[in-house]
N, CA, C and O atoms as a MOPAC input file, in Angstrom:
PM7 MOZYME 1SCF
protein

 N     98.78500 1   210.08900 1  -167.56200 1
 C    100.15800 1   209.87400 1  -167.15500 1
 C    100.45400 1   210.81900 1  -165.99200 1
 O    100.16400 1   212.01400 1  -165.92900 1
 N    101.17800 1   209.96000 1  -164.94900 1
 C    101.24500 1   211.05600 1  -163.40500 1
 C    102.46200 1   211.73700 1  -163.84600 1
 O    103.36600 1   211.08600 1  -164.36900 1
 N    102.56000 1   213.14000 1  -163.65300 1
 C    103.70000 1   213.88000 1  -163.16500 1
 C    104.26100 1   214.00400 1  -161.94400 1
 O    103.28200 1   214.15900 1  -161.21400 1
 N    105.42200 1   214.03800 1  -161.12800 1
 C    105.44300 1   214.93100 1  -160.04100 1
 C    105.82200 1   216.14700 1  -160.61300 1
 O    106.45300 1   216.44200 1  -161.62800 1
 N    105.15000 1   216.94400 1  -159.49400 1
 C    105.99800 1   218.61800 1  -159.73200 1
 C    106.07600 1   218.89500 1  -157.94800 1
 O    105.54100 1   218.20500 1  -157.08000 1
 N    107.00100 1   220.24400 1  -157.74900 1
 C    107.47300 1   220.47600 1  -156.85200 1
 C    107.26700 1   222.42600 1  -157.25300 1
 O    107.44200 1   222.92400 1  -158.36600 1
 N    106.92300 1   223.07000 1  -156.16500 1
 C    106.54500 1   224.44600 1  -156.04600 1
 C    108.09900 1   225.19600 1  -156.74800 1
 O    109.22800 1   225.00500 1  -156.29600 1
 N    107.82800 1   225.85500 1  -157.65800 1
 C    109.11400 1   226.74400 1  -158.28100 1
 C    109.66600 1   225.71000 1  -159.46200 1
 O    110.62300 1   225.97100 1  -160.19100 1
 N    109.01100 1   224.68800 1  -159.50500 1
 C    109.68600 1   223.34700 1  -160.56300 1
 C    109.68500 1   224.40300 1  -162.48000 1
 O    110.48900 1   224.64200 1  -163.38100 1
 N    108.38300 1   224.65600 1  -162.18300 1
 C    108.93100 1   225.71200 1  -163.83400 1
 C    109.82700 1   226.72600 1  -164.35400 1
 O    110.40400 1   227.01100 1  -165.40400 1
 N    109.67000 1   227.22500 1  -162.95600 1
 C    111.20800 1   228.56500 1  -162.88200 1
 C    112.49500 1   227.94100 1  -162.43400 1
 O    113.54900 1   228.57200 1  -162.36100 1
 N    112.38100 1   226.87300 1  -162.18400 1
 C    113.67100 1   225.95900 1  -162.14800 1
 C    113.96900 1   225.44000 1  -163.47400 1
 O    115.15700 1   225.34800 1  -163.78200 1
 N    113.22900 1   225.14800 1  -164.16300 1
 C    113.40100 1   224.63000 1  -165.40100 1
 C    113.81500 1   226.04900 1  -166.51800 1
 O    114.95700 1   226.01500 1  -166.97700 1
 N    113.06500 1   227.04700 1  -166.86600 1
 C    112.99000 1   227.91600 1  -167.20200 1
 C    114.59500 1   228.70000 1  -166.82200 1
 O    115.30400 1   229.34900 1  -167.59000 1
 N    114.79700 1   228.41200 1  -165.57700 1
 C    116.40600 1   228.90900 1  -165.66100 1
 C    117.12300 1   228.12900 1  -166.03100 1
 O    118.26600 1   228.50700 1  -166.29000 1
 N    116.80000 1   226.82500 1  -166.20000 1
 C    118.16800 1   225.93900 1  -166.42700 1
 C    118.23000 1   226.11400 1  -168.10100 1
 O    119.26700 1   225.98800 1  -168.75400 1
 N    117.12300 1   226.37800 1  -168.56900 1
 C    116.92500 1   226.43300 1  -170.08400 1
 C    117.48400 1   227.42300 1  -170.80400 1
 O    117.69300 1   227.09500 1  -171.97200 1
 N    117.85800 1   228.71900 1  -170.46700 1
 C    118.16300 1   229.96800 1  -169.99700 1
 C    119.85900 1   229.41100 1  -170.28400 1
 O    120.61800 1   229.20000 1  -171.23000 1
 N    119.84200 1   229.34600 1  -168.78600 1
 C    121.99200 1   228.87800 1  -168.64300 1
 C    122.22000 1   227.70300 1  -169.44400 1
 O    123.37200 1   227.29100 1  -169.31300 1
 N    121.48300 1   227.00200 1  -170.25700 1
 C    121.97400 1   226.26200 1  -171.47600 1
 C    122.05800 1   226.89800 1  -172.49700 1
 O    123.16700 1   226.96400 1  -173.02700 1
 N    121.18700 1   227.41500 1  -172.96600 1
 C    121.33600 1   228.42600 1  -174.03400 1
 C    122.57000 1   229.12200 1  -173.96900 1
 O    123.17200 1   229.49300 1  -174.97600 1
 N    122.86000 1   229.26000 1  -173.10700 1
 C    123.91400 1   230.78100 1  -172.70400 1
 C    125.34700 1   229.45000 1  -172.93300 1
 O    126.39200 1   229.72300 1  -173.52400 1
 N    125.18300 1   228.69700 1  -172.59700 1
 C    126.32400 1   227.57200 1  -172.53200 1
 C    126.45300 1   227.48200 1  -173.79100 1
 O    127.45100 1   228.02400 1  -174.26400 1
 N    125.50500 1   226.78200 1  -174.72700 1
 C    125.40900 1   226.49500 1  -175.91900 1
 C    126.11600 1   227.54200 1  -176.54300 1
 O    127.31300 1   227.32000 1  -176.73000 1
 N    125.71700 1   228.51100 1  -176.86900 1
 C    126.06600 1   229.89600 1  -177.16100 1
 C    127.73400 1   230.40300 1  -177.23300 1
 O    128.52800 1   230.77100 1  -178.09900 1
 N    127.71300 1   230.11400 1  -175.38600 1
 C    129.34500 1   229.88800 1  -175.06800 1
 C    130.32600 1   229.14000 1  -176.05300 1
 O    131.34900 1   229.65100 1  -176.50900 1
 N    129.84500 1   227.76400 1  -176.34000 1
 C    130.37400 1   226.83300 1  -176.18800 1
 C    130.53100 1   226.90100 1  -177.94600 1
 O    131.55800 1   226.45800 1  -178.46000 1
 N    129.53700 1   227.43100 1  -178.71000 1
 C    129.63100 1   227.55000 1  -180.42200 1
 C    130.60900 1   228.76700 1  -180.72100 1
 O    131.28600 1   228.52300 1  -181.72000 1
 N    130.90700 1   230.11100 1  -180.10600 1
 C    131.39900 1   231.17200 1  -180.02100 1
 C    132.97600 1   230.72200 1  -179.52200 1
 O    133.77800 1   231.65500 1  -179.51300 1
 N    133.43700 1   229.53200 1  -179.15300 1
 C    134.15900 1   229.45400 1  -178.60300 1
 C    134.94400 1   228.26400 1  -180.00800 1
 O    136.11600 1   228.15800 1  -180.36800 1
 N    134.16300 1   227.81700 1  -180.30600 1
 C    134.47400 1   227.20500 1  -181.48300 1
 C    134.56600 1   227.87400 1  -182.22500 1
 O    135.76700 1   227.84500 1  -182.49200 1
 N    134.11400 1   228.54900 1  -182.83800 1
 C    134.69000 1   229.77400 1  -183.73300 1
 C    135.57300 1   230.59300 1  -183.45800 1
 O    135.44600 1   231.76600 1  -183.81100 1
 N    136.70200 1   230.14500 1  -182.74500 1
 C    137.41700 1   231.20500 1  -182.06200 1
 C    137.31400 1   232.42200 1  -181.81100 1
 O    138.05200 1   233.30000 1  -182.25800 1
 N    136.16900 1   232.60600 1  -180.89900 1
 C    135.94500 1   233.54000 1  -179.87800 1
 C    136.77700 1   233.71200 1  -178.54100 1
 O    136.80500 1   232.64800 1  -177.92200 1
 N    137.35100 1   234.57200 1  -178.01600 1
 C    138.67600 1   234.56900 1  -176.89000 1
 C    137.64400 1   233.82600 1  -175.82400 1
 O    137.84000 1   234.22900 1  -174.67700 1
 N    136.98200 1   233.20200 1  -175.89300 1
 C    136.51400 1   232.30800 1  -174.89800 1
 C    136.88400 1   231.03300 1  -174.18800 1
 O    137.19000 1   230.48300 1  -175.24600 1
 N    137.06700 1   230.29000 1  -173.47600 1
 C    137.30400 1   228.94200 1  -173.17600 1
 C    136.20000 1   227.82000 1  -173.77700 1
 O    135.06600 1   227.73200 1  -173.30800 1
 N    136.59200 1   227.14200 1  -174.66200 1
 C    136.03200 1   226.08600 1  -174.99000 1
 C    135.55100 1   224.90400 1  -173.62400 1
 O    134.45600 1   224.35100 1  -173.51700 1
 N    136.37700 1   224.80600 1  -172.98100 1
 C    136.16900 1   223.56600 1  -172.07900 1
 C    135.20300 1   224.39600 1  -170.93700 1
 O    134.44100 1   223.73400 1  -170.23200 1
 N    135.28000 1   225.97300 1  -170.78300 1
 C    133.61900 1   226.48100 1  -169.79500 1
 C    132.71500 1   225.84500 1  -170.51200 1
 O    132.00800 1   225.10300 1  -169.83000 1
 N    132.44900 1   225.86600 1  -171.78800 1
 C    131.39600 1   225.60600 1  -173.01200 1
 C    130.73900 1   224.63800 1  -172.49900 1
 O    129.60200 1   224.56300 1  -172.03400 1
 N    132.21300 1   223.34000 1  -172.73400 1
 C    131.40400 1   222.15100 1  -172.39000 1
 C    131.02800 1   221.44500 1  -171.28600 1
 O    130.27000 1   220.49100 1  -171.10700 1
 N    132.08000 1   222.46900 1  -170.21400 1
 C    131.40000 1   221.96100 1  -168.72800 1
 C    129.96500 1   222.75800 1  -168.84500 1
 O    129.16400 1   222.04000 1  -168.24700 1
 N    129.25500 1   223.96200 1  -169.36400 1
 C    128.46400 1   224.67300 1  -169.12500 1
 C    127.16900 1   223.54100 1  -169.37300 1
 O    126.22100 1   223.34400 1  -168.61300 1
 N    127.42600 1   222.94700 1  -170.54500 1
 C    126.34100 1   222.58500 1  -171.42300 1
 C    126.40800 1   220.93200 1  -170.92200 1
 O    125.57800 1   220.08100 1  -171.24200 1
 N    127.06300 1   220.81000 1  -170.45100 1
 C    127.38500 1   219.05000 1  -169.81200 1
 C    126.31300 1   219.60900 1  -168.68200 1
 O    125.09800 1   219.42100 1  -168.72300 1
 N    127.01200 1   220.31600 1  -167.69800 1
 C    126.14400 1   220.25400 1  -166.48400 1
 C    124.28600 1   221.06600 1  -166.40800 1
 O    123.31700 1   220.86100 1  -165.67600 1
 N    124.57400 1   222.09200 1  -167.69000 1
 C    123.09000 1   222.28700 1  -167.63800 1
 C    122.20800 1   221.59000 1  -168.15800 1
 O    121.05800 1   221.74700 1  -167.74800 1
 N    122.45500 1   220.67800 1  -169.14300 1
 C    121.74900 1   219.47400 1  -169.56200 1
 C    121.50900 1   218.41100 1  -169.22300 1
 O    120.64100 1   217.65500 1  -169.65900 1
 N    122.40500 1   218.21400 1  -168.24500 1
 C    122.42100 1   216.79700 1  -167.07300 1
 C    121.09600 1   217.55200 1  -166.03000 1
 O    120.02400 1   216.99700 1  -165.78800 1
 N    121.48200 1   218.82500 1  -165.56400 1
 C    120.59400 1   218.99500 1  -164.43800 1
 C    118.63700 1   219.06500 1  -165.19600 1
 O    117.57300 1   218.72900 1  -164.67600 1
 N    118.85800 1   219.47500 1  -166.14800 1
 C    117.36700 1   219.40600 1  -167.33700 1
 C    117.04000 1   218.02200 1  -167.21700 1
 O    116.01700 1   217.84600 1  -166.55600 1
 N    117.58400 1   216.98000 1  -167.64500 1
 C    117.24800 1   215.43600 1  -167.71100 1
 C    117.12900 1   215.42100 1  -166.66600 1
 O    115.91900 1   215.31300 1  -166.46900 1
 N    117.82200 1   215.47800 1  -165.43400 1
 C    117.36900 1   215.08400 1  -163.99400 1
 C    116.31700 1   215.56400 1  -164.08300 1
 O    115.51100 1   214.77800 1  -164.58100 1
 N    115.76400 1   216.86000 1  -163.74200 1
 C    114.72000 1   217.45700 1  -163.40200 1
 C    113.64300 1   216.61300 1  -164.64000 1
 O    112.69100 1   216.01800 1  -164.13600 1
 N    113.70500 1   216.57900 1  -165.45900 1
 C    112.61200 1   216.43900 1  -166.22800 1
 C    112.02700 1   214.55600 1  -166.12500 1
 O    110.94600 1   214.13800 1  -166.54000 1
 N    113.06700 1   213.77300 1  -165.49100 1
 C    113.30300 1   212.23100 1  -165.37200 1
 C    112.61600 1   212.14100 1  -164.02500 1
 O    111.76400 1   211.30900 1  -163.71500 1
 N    113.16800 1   213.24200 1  -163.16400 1
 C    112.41400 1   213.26200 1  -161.93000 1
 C    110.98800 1   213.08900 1  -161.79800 1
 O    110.36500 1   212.26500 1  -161.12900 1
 N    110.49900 1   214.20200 1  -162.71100 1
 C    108.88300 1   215.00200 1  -162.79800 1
 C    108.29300 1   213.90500 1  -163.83100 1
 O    107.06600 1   213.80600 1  -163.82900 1
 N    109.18000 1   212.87900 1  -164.91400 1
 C    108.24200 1   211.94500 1  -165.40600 1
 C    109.11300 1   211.11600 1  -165.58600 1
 O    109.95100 1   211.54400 1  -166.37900 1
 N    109.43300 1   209.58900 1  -165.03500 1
 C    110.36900 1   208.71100 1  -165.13600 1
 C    109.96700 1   207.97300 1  -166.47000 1
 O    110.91300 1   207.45800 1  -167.06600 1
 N    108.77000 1   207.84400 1  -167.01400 1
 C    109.27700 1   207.34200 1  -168.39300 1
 C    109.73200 1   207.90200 1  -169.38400 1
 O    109.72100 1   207.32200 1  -170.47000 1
 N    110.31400 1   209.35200 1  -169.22000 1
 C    110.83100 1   210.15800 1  -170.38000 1
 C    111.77000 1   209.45800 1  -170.90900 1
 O    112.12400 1   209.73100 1  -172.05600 1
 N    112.49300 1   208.20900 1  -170.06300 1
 C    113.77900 1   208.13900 1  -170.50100 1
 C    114.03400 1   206.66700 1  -171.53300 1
 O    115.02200 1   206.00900 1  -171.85600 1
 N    112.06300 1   206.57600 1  -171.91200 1
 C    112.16600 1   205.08500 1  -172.42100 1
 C    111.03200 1   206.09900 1  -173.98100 1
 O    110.10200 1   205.50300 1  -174.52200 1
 N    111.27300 1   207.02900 1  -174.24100 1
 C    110.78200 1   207.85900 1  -174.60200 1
 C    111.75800 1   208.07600 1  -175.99000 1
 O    112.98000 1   208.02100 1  -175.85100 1
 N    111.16900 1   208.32000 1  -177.30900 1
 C    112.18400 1   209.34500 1  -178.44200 1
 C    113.06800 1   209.93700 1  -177.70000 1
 O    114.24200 1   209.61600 1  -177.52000 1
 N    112.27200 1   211.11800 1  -177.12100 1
 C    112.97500 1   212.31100 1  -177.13200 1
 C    114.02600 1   211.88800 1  -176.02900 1
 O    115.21400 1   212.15300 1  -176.21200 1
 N    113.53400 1   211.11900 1  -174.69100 1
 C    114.37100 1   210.99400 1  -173.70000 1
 C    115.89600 1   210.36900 1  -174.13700 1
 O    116.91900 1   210.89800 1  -173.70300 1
 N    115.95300 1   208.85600 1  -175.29600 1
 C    116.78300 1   208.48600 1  -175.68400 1
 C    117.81100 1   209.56600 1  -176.08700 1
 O    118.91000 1   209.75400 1  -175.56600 1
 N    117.20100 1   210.29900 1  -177.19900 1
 C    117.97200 1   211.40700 1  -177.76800 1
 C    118.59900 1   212.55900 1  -176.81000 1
 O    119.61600 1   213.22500 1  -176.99900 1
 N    117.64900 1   212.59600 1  -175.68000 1
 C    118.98900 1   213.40200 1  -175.06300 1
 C    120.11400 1   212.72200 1  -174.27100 1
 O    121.16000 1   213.28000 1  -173.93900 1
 N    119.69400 1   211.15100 1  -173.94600 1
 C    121.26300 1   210.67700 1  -173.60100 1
 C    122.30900 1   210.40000 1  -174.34500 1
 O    123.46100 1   210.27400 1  -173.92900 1
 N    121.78800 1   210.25700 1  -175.92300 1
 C    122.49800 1   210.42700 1  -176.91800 1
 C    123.73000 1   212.20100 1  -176.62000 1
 O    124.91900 1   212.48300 1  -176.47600 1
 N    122.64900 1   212.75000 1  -176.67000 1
 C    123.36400 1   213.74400 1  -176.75700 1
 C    124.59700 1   214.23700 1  -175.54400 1
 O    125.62100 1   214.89700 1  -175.71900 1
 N    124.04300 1   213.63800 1  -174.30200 1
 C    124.89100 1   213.89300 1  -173.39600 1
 C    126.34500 1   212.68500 1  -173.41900 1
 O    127.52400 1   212.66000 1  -173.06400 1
 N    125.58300 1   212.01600 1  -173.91800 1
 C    127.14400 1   211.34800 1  -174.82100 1
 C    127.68400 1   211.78600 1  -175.89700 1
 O    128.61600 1   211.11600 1  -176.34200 1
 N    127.31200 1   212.89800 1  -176.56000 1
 C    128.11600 1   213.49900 1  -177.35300 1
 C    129.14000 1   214.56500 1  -176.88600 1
 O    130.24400 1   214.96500 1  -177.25700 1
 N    128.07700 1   214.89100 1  -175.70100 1
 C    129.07000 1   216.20700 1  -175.02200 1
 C    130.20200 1   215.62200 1  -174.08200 1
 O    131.13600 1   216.26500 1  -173.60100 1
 N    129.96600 1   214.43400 1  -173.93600 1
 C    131.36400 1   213.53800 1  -172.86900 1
 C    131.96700 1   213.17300 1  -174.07700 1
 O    133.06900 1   212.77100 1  -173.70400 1
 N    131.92500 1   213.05800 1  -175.36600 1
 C    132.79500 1   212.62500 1  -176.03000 1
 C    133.77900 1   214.37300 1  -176.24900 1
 O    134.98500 1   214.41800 1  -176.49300 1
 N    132.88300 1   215.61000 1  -176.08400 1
 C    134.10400 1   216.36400 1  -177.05100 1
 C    134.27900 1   216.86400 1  -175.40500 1
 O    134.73100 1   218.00400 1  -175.29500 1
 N    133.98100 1   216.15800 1  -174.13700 1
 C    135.01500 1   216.60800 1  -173.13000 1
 C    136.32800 1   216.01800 1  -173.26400 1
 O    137.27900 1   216.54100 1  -172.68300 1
 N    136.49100 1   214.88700 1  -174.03300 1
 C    137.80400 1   213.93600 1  -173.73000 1
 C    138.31200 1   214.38100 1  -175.05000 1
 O    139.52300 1   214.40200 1  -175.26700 1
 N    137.57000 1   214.68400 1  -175.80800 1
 C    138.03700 1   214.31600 1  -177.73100 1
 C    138.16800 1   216.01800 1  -178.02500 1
 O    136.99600 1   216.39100 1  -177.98500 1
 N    138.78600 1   216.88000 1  -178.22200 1
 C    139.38700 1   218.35200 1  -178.39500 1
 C    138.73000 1   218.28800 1  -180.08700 1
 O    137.81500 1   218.91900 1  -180.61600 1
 N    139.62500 1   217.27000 1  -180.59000 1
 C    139.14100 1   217.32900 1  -182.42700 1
 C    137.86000 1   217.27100 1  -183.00400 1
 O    137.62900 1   217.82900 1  -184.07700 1
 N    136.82200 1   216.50600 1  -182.24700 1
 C    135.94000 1   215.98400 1  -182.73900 1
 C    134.52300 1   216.92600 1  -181.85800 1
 O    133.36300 1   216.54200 1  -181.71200 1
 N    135.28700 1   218.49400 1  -181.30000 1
 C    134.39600 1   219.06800 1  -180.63200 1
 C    133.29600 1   219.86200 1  -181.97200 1
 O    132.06700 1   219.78300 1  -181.95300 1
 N    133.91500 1   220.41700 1  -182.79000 1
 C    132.89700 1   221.26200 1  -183.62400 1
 C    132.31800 1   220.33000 1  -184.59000 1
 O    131.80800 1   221.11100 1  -185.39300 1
 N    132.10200 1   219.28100 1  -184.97000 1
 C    131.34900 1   218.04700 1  -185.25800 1
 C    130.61900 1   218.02400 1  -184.80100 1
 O    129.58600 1   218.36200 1  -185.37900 1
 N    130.56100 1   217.59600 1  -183.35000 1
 C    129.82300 1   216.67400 1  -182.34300 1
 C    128.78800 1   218.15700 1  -182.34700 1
 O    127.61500 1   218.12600 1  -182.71800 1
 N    129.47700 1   219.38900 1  -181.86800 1
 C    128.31400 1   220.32900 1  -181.68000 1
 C    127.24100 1   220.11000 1  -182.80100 1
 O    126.11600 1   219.72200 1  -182.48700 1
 N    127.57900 1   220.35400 1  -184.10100 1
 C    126.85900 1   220.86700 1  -184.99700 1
 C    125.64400 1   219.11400 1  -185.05400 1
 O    124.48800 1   219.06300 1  -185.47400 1
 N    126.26200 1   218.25800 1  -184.63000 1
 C    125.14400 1   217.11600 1  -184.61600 1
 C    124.27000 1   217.42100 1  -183.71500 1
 O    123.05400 1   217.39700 1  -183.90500 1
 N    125.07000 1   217.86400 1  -182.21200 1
 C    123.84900 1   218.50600 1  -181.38200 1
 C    122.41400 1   219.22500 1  -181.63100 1
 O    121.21500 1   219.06200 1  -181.40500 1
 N    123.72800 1   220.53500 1  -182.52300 1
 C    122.63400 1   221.13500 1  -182.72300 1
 C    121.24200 1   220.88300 1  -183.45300 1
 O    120.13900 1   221.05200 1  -182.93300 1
 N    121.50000 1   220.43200 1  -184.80000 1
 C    120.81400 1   219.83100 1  -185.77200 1
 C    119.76500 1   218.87000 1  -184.77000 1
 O    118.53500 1   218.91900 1  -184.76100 1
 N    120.50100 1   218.14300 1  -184.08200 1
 C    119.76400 1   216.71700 1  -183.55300 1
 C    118.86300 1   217.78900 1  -182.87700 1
 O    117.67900 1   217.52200 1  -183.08500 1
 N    119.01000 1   218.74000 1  -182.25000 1
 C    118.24600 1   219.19600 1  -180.71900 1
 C    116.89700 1   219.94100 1  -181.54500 1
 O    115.74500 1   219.83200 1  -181.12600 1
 N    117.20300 1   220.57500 1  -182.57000 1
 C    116.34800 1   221.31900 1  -183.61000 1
 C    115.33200 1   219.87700 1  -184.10400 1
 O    114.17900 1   220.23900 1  -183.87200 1
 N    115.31500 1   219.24100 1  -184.35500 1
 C    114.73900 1   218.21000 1  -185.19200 1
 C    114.09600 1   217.48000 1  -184.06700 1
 O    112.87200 1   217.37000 1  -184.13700 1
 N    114.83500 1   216.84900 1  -182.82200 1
 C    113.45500 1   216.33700 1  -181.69500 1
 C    112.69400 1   217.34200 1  -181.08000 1
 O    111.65200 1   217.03200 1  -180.50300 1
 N    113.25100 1   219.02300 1  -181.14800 1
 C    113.07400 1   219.83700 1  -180.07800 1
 C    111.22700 1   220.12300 1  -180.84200 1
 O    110.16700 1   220.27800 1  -180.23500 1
 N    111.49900 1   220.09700 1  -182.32500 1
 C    110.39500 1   220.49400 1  -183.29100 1
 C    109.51900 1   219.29500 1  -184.45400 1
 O    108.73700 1   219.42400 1  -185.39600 1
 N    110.16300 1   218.16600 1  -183.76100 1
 C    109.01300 1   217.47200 1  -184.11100 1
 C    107.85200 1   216.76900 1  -183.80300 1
 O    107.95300 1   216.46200 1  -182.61500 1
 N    106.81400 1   216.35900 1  -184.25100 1
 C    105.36700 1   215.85600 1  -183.92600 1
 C    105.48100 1   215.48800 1  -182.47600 1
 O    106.47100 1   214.85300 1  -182.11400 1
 N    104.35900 1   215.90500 1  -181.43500 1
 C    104.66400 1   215.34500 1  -180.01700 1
 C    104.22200 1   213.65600 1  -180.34300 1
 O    104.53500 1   212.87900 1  -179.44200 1
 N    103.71900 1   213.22300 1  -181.21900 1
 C    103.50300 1   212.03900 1  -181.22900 1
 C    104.94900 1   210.98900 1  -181.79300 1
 O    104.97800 1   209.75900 1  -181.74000 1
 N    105.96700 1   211.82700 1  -182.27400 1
 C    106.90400 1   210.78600 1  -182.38000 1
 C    107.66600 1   211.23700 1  -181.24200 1
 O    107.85500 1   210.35300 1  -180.40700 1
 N    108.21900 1   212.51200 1  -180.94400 1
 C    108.93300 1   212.45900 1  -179.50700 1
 C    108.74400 1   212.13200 1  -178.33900 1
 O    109.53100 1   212.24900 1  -177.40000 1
 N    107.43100 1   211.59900 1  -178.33500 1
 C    106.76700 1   211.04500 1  -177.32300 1
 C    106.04300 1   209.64300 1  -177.52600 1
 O    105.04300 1   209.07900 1  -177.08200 1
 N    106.83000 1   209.43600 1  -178.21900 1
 C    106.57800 1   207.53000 1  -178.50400 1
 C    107.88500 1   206.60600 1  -178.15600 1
 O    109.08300 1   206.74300 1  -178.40400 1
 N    107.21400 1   205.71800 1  -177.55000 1
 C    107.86800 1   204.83600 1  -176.46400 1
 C    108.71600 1   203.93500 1  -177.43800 1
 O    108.21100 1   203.43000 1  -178.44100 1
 N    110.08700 1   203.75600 1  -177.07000 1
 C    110.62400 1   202.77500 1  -177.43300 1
 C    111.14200 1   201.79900 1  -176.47300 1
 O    111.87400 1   200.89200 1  -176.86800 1
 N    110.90500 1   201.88400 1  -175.57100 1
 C    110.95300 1   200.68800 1  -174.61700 1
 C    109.78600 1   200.45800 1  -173.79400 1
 O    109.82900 1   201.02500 1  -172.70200 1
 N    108.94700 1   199.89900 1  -173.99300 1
 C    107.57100 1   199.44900 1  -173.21300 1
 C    107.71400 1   198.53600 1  -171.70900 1
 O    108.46000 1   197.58800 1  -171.46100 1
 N    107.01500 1   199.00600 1  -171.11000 1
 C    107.67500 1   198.75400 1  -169.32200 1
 C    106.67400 1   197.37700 1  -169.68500 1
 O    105.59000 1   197.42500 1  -170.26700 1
 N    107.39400 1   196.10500 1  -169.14400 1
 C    106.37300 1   195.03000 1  -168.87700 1
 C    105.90000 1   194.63600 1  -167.49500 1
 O    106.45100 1   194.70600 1  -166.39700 1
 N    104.67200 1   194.18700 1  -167.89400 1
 C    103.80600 1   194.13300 1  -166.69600 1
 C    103.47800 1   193.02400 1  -166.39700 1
 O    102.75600 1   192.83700 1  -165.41800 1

């Protein structure tokens, strides 16, 4: 299977992984009423997870016909839902989270099994 990569592409990734965490982090601390802004949270974790799927959709375009790829547009539709939806924000996280733990750590053979097969 071809990759592209691009010079600095891992330390690009490696930081974006980094300022999600830190978002994530933000964004759970803030739900627990931490004097934080909830809505940095979810712009944090909207835009560092959008720029991860880009980069990673870029470097292999069938990720996105992929387990794992599905599951993270799942997820980035979870995080546009608690941008609009205030109530349904500490829910939606804790599915995140759970969800992100469970594709992040399971078999590369199911997160990396195709559910949409390209026809030829």
């Amino acid at each position: 299977m071809d990759r592209r990569t691009f010079p600095a592409q891992r330390w690009i990734n490696v930081a974006l992984r980094g300022l999600h965490l830190v978002a994530v982090i933000w964004l759970g601390a803030a739900l627990l009423d931490a004097p934080v802004s909830t809505n940095v949270g979810v712009l944090g974790v909207a835009a560092t997870g959008f720029a991860m799927l880009a980069l990673d959709t870029w470097s292999k375009p069938s990720h996105l016909r992929e387990v794992s790829g599905v599951a993270l547009l799942v997820k980035l539709v979870f995080v546009a839902w608690m941008a609009v939806d205030e109530s349904s924000r500490p829910l939606l996280f804790w599915f995140i989270v759970v969800g992100s733990a469970v594709f992040s750590h399971a078999p590369a053979r199911f997160r990396h099994a195709m559910l949409l097969e390209r026809k030829r």
